[in-house]
Structures are given as structure tokens and as C-alpha cells.
N, C-alpha and C positions, 0 to 999 in steps of 0.2 A: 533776867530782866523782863517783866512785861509788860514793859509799855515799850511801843513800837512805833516806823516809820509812819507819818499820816494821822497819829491818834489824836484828837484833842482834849489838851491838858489845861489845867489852871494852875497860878502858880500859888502856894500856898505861905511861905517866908521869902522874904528879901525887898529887895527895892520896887521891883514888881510886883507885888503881893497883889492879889485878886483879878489879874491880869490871865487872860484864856488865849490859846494859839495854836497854831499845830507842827507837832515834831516833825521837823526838816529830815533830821538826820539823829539816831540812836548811835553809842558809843558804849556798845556793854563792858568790854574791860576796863571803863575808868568811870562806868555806872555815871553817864552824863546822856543827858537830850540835849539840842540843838532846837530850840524852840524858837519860831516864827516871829519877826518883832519884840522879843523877848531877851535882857541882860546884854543891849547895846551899848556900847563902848567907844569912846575916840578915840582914832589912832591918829598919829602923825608919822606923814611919810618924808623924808627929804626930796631935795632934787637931788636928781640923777647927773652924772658926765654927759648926758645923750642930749642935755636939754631941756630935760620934762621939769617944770617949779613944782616944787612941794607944793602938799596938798592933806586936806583933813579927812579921812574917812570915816563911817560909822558902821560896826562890823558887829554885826551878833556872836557872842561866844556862849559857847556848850555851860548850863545849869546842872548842878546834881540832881538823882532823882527819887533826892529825900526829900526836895522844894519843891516838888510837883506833885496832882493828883489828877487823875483819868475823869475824865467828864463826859458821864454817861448821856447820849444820844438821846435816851427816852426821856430821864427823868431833867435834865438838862444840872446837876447837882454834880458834884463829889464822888466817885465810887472804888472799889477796890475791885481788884482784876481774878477772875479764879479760873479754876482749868476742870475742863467736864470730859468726858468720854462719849464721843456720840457715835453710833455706827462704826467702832472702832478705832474713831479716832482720835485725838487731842485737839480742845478749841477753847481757846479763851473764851469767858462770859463775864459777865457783868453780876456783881453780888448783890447790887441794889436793886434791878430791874430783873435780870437771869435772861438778860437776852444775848444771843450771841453772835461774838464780834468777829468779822472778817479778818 
């Protein structure tokens, strides 16, 4: 998977569509982002024996991340993610701009 914690994505389909935020949290074996303000949901909690009265929450839940696309820093657009060799090492870059990414 590479898109990673911290990147900033846009989202490309769904209810959110055109909507931009940044990855909370990465879930590679079920291929989902946890994206910032992005595919919130109502929950409803009961009350508890303790006391506590229900209550409405609004909880962001993980998008797949065939709904999302990398939004490159320079060009501030759409980009796809690639892998270069530098100095012997492996770094993601940027296919639109080829600048590379932390």
C-alpha cells in the first residue's frame, strides 16, 4: 500500500467525493485509510447500569483506497505514488511533480 500515515488525500467516489484531508491512520490488510473529517457516521449509544443517558456520537470510519488519490504538495492536483532508488535506498516520489516524499 502506499499511501501512508499523515499524507494528504482527496477523495475521489462516494458521498464525500472532492473532499481533501489527511490519513489518521493506514490499515494495509484490509487496504482502508482512516481519513480526517472524512465518511462520518452516527452512532447511537445506550445508557449504561452506571448511569450515564445515551448519547449520539459522530465517529469517522476507515474508506477503501480505491476512493482515494495522493495529493501532491507541489502541484496541489491528483498524483500517483512511485518508488525511486536513491543513494541506495527506496523512497517514494511523486509521478506528477517527481519530487520526493518523506
Amino acid at each position: 500500500m502506499k499511501i501512508k500515515k499523515n499524507d494528504i488525500v482527496k477523495i475521489i467516489s462516494g458521498k464525500d467525493k472532492n473532499k481533501t484531508g489527511k490519513v489518521l491512520k493506514a490499515f494495509p490488510a484490509k487496504e482502508q485509510v482512516l481519513v480526517e473529517n472524512i465518511n462520518i457516521k452516527i452512532k447511537h449509544q445506550k445508557s449504561t447500569k452506571g448511569g450515564q443517558k445515551g448519547q449520539i456520537l459522530k465517529k469517522a470510519y476507515p474508506i477503501h483506497i480505491s476512493n482515494v488519490a495522493f495529493v501532491d504538495a507541489k502541484t496541489k492536483e491528483g498524483s500517483k505514488i512511485g518508488k525511486k532508488l536513491v543513494k541506495g535506498k527506496s523512497v517514494r516520489i511523486s509521478k506528477k511533480s517527481g519530487t520526493v516524499l518523506s
